[in-house]
N, C-alpha and C positions, 0 to 999 in steps of 0.2 A: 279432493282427498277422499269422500264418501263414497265414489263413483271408482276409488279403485278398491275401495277396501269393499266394496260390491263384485265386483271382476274377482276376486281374489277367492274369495267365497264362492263364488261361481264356480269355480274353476277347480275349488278342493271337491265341490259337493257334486259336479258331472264327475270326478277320477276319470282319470284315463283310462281306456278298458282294452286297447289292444286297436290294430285297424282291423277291418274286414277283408279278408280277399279272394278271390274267387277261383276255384282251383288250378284252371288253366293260365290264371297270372302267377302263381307258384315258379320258384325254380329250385331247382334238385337241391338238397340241404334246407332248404328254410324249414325255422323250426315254426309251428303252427298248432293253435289250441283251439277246443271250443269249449263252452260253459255247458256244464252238465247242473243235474237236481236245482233248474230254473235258477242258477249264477251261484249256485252256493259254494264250488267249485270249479276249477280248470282242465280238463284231458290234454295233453301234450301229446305229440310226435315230431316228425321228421318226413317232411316228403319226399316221394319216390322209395317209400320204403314200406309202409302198411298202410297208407289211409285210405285203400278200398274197407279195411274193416276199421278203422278209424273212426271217420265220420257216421254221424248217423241219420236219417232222412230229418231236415227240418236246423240242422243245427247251421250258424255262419262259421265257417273258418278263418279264424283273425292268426295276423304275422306276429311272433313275438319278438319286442324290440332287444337287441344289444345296445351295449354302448349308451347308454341313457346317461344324463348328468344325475348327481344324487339327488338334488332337488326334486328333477323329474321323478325320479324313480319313487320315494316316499311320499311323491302327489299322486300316482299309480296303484290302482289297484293291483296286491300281489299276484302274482302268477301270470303276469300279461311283459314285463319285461326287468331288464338285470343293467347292472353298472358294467356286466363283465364283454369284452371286448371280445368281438368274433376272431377266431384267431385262425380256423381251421377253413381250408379252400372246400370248395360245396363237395367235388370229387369226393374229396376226404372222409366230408361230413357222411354222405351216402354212403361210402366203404366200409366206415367203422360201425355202422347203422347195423347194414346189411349184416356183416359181421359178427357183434352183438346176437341179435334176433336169430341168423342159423346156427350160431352154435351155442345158444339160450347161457352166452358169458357174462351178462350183467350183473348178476348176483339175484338172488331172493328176494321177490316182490316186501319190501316194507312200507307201509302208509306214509312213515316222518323220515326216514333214513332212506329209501331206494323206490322211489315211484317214478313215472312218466314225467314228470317235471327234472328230476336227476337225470332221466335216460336223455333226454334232449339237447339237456345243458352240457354232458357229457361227452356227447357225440359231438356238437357244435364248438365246444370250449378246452375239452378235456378236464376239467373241474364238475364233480358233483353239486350239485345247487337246486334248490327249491326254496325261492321266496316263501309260498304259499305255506310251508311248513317248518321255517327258517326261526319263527318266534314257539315254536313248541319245541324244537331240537333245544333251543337257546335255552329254556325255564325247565326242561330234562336234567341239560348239563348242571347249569345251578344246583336244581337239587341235590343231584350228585356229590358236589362238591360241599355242600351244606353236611347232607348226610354223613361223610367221610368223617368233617371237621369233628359232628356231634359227635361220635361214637370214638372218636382220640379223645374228647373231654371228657365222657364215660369214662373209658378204660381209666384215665388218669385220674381220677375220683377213686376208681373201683381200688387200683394198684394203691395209693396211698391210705385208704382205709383197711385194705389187710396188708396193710406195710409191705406192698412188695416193693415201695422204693419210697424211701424216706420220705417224711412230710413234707411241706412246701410252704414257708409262713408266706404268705401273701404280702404281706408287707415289704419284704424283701426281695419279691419276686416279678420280674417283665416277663409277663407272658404278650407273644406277638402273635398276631398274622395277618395276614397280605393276600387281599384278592382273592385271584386263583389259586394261590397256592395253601393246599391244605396242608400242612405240615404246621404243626404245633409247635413252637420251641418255649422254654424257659432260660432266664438264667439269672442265676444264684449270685446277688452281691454281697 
């Protein structure tokens, strides 16, 4: 029993970081990262598409996996592979690459919304996706939604203290809300 809850720990504390591979075992579409600022992050692309300026002297090129079980994937360190299922043939993958890149249609370089990690998954999946910035988009959106709520509970403080809509005995009153959904309601029994 000891000997696997040792394997097990082993195994969360190597992560999985991606394979290594060597360029000429590449084929057209695979998507491929290397670790920049000494692993603090991941560069993405697409081969057969720019990784003459891609790589940089000294870095490994690792394959990033599709298809992972979820297990895998949150044993994984982010940015090295995805649950999402390759869906596009490599032809494909290189066309809409190429495509993207000449006529500069991606959209506007953003760090958490539109980086080389989206542009890969993109081209590869048709879905935007960035693990590596998946948990800050996530605590964005919250806020967001936090934010919305507070300020319907202002105004409704605000409105009822200069009576711009009758009081509200609390007593009497089910105030709701649910989740995602910012929408305040009351109602009056």
């Amino acid at each position: 029993m000891m000997a696997h809850v040792a394997i097990l720990v082993i195994a969360i504390l190597m992560r999985r970081t991606g394979d290594v591979v060597r360029q000429e075992h590449l084929r057209p579409g695979d998507h491929v990262f290397v670790y920049r600022l000494y692993g603090a992050y991941s560069h993405h692309g697409v081969d057969k598409t720019s990784l003459d300026s891609f790589q940089q002297e000294g870095e490994e090129l690792r394959l990033y996996a599709y298809g992972q079980p979820q297990l895998w994937y949150w044993l994984s360190r982010w940015g090295t592979c995805s649950t999402l299922l390759k869906t596009k043939s490599p032809q494909d993958v290189v066309n809409k690459a190429q495509q993207l890149l000449e006529h500069d249609s991606f959209g506007e370089y953003d760090l958490f919304h539109n980086n080389c990690e989206h542009f890969a998954t993109f081209c590869r999946t048709g879905l935007r996706a960035s693990a590596q910035t998946y948990l800050v988009s996530a605590c964005e959106q919250k806020i967001k939604e936090i934010e919305e709520w507070a300020m319907k509970i202002v105004l409704l403080k605000w409105a009822t203290k200069f009576q711009i809509i009758p009081k509200i005995d609390s007593r009497r009153a089910c105030g709701t809300f649910r989740g995602n959904d910012t929408s305040l309601s009351f109602q009056i029994f």
